[in-house]
ROMIPA-804667 format. One line per field, with one value per residue (C-alpha): chain; x, y, z. Coordinates in steps of 0.02 Angstrom, whole numbers, always signed. Example, Ala and Ser with C-alpha at 12.3 -4.5 7.8 and 13.67 -1.06 7.14 Angstrom:
residues 2
cadena <- [A, A]
east <- [+615, +684]
north <- [-225, -53]
up <- [+390, +357]
//
This chain:
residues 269
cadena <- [A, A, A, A, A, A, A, A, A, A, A, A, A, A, A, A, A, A, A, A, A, A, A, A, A, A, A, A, A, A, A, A, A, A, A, A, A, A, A, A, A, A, A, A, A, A, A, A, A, A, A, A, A, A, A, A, A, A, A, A, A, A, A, A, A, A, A, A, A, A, A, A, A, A, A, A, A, A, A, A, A, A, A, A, A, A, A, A, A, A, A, A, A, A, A, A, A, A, A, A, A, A, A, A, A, A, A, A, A, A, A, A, A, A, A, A, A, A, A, A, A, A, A, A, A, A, A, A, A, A, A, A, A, A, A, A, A, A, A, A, A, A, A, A, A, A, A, A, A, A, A, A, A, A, A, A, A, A, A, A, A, A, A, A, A, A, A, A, A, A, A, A, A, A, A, A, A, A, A, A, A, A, A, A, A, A, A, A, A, A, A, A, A, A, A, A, A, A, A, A, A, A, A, A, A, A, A, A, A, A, A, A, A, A, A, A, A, A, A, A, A, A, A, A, A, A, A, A, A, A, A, A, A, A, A, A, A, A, A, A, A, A, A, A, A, A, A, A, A, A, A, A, A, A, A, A, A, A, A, A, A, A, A, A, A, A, A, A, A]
east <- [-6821, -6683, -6608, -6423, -6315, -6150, -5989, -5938, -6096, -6026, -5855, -5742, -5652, -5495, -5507, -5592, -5445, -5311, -5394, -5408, -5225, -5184, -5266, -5179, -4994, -4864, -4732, -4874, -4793, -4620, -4534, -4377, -4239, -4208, -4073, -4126, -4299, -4433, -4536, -4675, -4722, -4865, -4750, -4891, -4768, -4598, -4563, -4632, -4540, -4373, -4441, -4451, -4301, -4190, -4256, -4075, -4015, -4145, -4112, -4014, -4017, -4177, -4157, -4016, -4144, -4281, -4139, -4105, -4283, -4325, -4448, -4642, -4612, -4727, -4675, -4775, -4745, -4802, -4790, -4794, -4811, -4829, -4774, -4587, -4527, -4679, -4678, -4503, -4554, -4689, -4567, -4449, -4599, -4616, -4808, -4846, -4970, -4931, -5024, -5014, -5169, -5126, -5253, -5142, -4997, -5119, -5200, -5015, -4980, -5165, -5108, -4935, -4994, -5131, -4968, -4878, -5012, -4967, -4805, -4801, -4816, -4924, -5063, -5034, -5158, -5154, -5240, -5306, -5259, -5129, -5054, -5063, -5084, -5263, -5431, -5492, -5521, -5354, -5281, -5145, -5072, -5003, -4866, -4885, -5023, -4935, -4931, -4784, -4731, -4687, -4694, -4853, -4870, -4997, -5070, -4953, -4917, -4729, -4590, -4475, -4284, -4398, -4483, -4578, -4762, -4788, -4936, -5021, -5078, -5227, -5276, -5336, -5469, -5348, -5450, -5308, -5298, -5155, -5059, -5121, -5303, -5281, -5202, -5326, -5472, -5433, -5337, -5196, -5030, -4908, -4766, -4605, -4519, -4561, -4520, -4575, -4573, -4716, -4616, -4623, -4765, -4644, -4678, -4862, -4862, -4726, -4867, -4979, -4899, -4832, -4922, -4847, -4690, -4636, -4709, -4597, -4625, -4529, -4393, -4330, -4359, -4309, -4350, -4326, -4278, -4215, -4086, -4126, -4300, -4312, -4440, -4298, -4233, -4385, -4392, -4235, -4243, -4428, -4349, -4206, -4310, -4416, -4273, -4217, -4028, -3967, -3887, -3849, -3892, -3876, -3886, -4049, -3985, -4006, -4086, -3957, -3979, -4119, -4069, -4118, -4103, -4108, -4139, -4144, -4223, -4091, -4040, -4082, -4255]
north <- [+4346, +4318, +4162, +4138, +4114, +4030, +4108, +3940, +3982, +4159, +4140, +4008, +3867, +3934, +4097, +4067, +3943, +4065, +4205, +4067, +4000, +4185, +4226, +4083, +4146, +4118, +4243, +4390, +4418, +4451, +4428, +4541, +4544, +4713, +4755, +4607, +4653, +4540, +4631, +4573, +4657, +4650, +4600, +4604, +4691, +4670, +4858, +4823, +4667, +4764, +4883, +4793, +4662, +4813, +4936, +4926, +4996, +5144, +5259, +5187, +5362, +5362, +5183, +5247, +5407, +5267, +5183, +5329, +5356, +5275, +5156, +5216, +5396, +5450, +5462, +5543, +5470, +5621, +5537, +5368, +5267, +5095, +5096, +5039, +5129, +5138, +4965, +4956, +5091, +4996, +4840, +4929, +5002, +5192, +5238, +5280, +5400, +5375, +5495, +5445, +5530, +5405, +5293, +5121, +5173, +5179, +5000, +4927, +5038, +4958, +4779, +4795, +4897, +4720, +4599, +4652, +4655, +4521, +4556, +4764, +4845, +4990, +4967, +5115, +5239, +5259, +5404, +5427, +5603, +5736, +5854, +6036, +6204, +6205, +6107, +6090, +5959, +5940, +5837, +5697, +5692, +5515, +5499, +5320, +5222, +5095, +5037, +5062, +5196, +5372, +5528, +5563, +5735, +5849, +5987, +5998, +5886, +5919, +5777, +5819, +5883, +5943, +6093, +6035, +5985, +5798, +5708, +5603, +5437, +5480, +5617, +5577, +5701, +5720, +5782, +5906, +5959, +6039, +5961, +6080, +6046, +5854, +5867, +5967, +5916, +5726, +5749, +5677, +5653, +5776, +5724, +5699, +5643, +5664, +5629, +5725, +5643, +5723, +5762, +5950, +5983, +6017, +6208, +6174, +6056, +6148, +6314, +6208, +6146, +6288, +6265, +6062, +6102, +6239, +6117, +6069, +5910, +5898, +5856, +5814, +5821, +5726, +5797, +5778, +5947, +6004, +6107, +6206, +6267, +6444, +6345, +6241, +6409, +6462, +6291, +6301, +6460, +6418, +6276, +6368, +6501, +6376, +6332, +6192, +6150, +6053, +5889, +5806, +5828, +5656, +5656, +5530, +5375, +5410, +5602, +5737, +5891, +5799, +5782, +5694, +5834, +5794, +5948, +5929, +6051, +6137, +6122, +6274, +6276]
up <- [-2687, -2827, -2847, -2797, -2925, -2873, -2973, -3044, -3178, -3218, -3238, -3326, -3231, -3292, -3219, -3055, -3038, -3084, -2963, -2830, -2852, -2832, -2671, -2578, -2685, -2528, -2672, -2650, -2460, -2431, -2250, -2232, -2097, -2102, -1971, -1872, -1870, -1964, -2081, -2173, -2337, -2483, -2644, -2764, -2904, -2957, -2888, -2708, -2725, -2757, -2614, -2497, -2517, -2558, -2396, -2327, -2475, -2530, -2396, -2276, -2176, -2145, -2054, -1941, -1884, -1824, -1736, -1669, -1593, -1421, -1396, -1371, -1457, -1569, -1768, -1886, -2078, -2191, -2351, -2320, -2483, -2456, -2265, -2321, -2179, -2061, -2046, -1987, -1858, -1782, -1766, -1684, -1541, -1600, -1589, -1794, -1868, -2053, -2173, -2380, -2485, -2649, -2663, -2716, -2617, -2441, -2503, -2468, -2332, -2252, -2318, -2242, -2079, -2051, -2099, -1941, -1832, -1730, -1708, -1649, -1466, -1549, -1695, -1812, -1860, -2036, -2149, -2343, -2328, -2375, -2249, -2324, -2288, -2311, -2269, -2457, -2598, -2736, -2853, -2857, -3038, -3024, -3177, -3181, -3071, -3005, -2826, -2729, -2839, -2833, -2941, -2874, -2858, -2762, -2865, -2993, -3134, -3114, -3048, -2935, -3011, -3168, -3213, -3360, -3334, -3376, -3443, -3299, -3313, -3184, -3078, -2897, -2802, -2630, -2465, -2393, -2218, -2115, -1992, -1862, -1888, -1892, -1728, -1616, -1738, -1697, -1515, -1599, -1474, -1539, -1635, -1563, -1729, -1893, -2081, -2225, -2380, -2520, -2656, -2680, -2575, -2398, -2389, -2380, -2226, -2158, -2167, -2105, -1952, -1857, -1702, -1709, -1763, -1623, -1501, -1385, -1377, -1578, -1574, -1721, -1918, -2066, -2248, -2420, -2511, -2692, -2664, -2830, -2747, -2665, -2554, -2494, -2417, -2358, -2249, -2197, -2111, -2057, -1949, -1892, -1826, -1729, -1656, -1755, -1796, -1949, -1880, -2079, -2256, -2382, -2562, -2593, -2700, -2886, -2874, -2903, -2812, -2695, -2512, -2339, -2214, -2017, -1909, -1697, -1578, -1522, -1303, -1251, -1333]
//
C-alpha cells in the first residue's frame, strides 16, 4: 500500500494558508433582505456580489410576479443562472423546479439552493439541463466564462440584441430535452407558473412544451422576448392560441428592444 502523503509536503505554507483562509472567508456569502425576506447568496465574484445585493433593482418585475404567486404552487425556473430569483421563490414557499444547463452558473445555483436549506418549506429540485425542443446533445457558446454571468447562448454563438456571431470564450456540450419529456419522463408535477429566461432559445422550449403549456393547471407565464425577432411573433400568437392573454410587457433594465412579458390563462379557459 502507498504511503500517505499529507498536503503540508506538496504544497507551500503560503498557499495552503491562503486556500485555507479562503474556505472559512465569512465575505464569500452574502445575506440579503430582499423585500423582507432573508436571502442567503454565494458572493464568490464581484458580479454575484452586485447580483445579489442589487436583486431589488435588476428586474424588479419579476419580484412582484413571485409575490404574486400563492404559497405551495409549483414554479418552474427555465433559465435559472445562479438561482438569483429561485432562491427568493423558495423563501417565499413556492415548490421550485429550476432548470440552468451552464455548468458555473448551476454550481451557484447548487451552492445557493444548499445555503437556504434550513430556512425553506420546499427543497428545490434543481437540473444541469436545457429545456428544448429536442432530446439531443448541443452546445453552450459561453461569451465570457464567468459565474453568475450571462451571454451564454444555446447553439448559437450570437448575444442577444445582436446579429453578429461572437467569438466564445468556451463552448459547453449541453444535454437538451423538452419540457414535455422531462415532465412525464420524470413524473414531474405540472407547472402552474413559469419563467422563461434562455436568452434566444424561447421558441424551442416553447415547441417543446405544448402538452405543459395548454395544461390547465398553467396558469401563468413570464418571458423574456426581443421584440425585433419574428420568433417573438411566433410566441406570441402560440400563447394566445393556448389560451393565454397578455397581462404586461417591461422594457428589461439596460437592453433596448428586450422585454419581460407576463401572459395569464385566460377565465374562460
Amino acid at each position: 500500500m502507498q504511503k500517505y502523503v499529507p498536503i503540508e509536503e506538496l504544497v507551500e505554507k503560503e498557499k495552503l494558508d491562503y486556500l485555507v483562509g479562503l474556505e472559512n472567508n465569512p465575505f464569500l456569502t452574502t445575506k440579503v433582505n430582499v423585500r423582507d425576506v432573508e436571502c442567503i447568496y454565494h458572493t464568490n465574484s464581484k458580479r454575484t456580489l452586485w447580483q445579489a445585493v442589487g436583486v431589488e433593482l435588476i428586474e424588479p418585475e419579476m419580484l412582484d410576479f413571485l409575490d404574486s404567486l400563492e404559497e405551495d404552487a409549483v414554479f418552474y425556473d427555465i433559465g435559472a443562472s445562479n438561482g438569483i430569483f429561485s432562491i427568493y421563490a423558495m423563501q417565499k414557499g413556492l415548490r421550485v423546479f429550476a432548470f440552468e444547463p451552464e455548468i458555473q452558473n448551476f454550481s451557484l445555483l447548487g451552492i445557493n439552493s444548499y445555503l437556504n436549506s434550513k430556512t425553506i418549506k420546499h427543497q428545490p429540485k434543481i437540473f444541469n439541463i436545457a429545456l428544448s425542443d429536442s432530446n439531443e446533445m448541443g452546445s453552450m457558446f459561453i461569451a465570457k466564462f464567468e459565474a453568475g454571468g450571462h451571454m451564454k447562448i444555446l447553439d448559437k454563438p450570437q448575444k442577444v440584441g445582436e446579429n453578429d456571431n461572437f467569438t466564445p470564450d468556451f463552448v459547453q456540450n449541453i444535454l437538451k430535452y423538452s419540457l414535455d419529456e422531462v415532465i412525464n419522463k420524470y413524473k414531474l408535477p405540472n407547472p402552474e407558473y413559469i419563467k422563461i429566461d434562455v436568452d434566444g432559445a424561447e421558441l424551442a422550449v416553447i415547441n417543446g412544451g405544448g402538452n405543459t403549456l395548454t395544461n390547465k393547471s398553467l396558469k401563468s407565464i413570464f418571458i423574456e422576448l426581443e421584440d425585433e425577432k419574428p420568433e417573438s411573433e411566433i410566441i406570441i400568437n402560440r400563447l394566445q392560441l393556448y389560451g393565454f392573454s397578455l397581462k404586461s410587457k417591461t422594457q428589461v433594465q439596460n437592453y433596448v428592444g428586450l422585454y419581460n412579458y407576463i401572459f395569464r390563462r385566460n377565465s374562460n379557459e
